[in-house]
N, C-alpha and C positions, 0 to 999 in steps of 0.2 A: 352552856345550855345543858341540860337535865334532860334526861329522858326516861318513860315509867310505861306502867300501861295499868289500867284502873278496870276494874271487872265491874262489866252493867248485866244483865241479866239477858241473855241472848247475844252477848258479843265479848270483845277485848277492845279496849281505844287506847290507841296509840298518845300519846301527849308527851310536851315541850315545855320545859320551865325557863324561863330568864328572868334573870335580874336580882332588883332587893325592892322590900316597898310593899303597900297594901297590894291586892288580889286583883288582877285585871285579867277577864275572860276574854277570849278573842274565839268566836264561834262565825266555822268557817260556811260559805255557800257550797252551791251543788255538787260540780263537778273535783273544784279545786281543796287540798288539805292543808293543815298546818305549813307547808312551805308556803303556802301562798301569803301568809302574814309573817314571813322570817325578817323583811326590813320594817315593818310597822312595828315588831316586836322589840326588833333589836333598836328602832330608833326610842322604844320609851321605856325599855329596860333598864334604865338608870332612874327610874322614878316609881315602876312599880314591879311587883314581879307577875310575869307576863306567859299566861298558859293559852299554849295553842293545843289544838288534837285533833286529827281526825275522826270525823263524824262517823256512826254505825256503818259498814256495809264502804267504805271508801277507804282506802289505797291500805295502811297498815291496822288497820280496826276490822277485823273480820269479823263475821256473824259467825254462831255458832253452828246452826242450820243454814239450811235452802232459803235465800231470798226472798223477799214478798213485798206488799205494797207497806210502804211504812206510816207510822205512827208518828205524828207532832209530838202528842204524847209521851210516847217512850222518847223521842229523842228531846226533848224538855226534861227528865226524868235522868238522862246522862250527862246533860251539863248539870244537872242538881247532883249528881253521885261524883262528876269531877271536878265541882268545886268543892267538898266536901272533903274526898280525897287531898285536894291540897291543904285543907286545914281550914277552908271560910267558917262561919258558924255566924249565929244571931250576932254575933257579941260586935264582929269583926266579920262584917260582910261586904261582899267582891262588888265592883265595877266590872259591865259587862258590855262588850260594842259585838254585834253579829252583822252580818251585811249581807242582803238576799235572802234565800232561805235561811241562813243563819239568823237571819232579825228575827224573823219565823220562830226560830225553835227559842229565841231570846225572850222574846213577849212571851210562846209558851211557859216559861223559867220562870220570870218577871210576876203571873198570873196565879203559877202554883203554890213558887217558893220565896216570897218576894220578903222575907226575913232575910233572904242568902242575896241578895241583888238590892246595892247602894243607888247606884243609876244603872242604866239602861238605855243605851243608843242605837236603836233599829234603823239601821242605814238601808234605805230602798227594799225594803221587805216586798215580793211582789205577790200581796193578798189581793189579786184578781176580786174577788165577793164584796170588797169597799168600794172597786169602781161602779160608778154609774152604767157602763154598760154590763156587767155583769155577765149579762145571759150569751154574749160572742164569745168570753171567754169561759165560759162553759161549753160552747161549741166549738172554740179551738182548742179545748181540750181534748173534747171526744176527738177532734180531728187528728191529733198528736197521738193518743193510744192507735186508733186505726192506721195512721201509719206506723208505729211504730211495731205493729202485730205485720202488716206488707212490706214493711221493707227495712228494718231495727231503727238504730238508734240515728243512723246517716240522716235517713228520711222524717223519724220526728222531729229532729232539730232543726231539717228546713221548713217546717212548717212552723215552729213554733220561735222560730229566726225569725221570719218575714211576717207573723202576725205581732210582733214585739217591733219590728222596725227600730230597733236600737243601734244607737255609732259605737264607736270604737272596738274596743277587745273582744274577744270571745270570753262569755264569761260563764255563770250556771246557767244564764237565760238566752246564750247563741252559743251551747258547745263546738258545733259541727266544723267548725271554720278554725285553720292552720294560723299558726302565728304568723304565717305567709299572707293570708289572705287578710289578715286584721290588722296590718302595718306593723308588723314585729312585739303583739304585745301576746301575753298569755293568759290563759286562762286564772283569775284570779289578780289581773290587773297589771301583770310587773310586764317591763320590757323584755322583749328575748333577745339574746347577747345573739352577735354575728356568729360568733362560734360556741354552739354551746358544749360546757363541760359534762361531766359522764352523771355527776349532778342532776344538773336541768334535764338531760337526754331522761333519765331514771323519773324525778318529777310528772315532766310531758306522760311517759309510756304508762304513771297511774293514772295520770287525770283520764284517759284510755280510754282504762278499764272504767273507770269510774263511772263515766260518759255512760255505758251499758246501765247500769244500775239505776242512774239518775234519771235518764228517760224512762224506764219501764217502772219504777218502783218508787220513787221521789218526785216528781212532778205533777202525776194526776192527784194524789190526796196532799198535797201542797197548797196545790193550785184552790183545792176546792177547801180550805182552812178559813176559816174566820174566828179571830182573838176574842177573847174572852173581855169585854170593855170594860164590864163590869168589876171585875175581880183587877184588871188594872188599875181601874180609877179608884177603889176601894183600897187595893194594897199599897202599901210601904214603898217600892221602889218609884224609886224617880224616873219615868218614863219618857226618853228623849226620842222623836221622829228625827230622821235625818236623811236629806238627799244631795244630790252635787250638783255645784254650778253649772252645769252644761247639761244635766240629763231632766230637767226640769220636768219636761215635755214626755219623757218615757215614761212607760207603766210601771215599773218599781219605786220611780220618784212620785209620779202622781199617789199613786198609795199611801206611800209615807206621809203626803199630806192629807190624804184620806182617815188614816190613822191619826193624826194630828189634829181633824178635824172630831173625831169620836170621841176622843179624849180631853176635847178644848185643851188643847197643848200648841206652842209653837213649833215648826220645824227649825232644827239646824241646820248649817248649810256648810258643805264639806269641799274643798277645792274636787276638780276632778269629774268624773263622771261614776258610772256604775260600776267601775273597778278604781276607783280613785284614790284608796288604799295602797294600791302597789303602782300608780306611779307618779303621784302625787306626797312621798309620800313623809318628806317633813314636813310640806304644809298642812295634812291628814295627822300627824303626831302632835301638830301643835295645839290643832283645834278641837282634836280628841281631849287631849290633854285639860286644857280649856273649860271644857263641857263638865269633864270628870272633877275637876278644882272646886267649880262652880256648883257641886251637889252634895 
């Protein structure tokens, strides 16, 4: 593995190369960074070469200023300046899988630069503004800032935990909860070892911090995003919805089909749940792989 750091315009982002093979972007969710796709990466790094990074404002990607509510926008605009940085261009353009907020900034990409983007697989994207109820999750948004201005990030997370009502891991969309509490999985999907090395210890103590940022500055103007339909049904990349076999019934999955529905597209269907990536995660390489073959 490679490792570089690519200058966007208000930050540094840390990034990860493996492999050999055409361009595959792995654009990461809320809390968790490029480790958190280290076995997804590594399992298909024999076929393409495989860039992870942490996103603006998370764990090795510093901003250059004081924090603030972020932009889809700009972060669409960093995965266009790091796949560029690796070398994508018109000629010879990337396969890209984001998952969560990542699908988010992926369709953002998808919609601007969609010359640089072959396919496109938005695994559980959770754009709130395509569901039917809509207007709750405008009010459990407000409800998530106002706690999160009484009581930080502990307290927006349980409220925006239990209006999510999602199983397993803690992921961008249930930070608040230990790998204790979620049967030994991590943020970002993978299992937590019995004993963890200085490693994972180090990993955990960003997602953290990360946590801080992601409730106060990445969730409200997330939450409140809707994709550009237009400009994807018009552009070039190959636009794949995708959710997991078990999260059907959750809000990130429903969306994906909501998305799927905008677009008259089918959904794909990825073993696992909303972290299904890290612990699922040869039968996740397979059927990435799959998808990618297939476009």
């Amino acid at each position: 593995m490679d490792t570089t750091r690519v200058a966007v315009p208000g930050a540094s982002l840390y990034c990860e190369v493996r492999g050999a093979g055409p361009v595959l972007l792995l654009i990461c969710g809320g809390v968790y960074d490029a480790a958190g796709y280290a076995g997804l990466a590594g399992a298909l790094a024999d076929r393409y070469t495989v860039v992870t990074y942490d996103r603006r404002g998370n764990s090795r990607s510093p901003l250059d200023g004081a924090p603030g509510p972020q932009s889809i926008e700009e972060h669409g605009d960093d995965a266009y300046r790091v796949l560029v940085a690796v070398g994508v261009s018109e000629a010879a353009p990337a396969y890209v899988f984001g998952n969560s907020s990542g699908a988010i900034v992926g369709l953002e990409l998808a919609a601007r630069h969609p010359a640089l983007v072959r396919v496109l697989v938005a695994h559980e994207p959770p754009l709130f503004e395509l569901l039917p109820e809509r207007e709750h999750w405008r009010e459990v948004i407000r409800e998530v800032e106002a706690a999160f201005q009484s009581g930080g990030s502990a307290a927006a997370g349980q409220v925006l935990g239990a209006a999510l009502g999602m199983s397993g891991s803690p992921t961008d969309e249930s930070p608040d909860e230990s790998p204790d509490q979620a049967g030994g999985r991590v943020p970002g999907g993978a299992s937590a070892p019995v004993e963890m090395d200085p490693e994972m210890a180090a990993m955990l103590a960003r997602f953290a911090v990360n946590n801080e940022f992601f409730m106060e500055f990445e969730v409200p103007p997330f939450a409140r995003y809707t994709p550009d339909v237009d400009a994807l049904k018009s552009g070039s990349s190959r636009v794949v919805p995708a959710a997991g076999t078990v999260s059907a019934d959750e809000p990130p999955a429903r969306a994906a089909y909501a998305v799927g529905g905008a677009l008259g597209l089918p959904v794909a269907v990825f073993p696992g749940d909303h972290g299904g990536f890290g612990l699922e995660v040869e039968g996740f390489a397979r059927t990435l792989d799959g998808i990618l073959r297939a476009g």
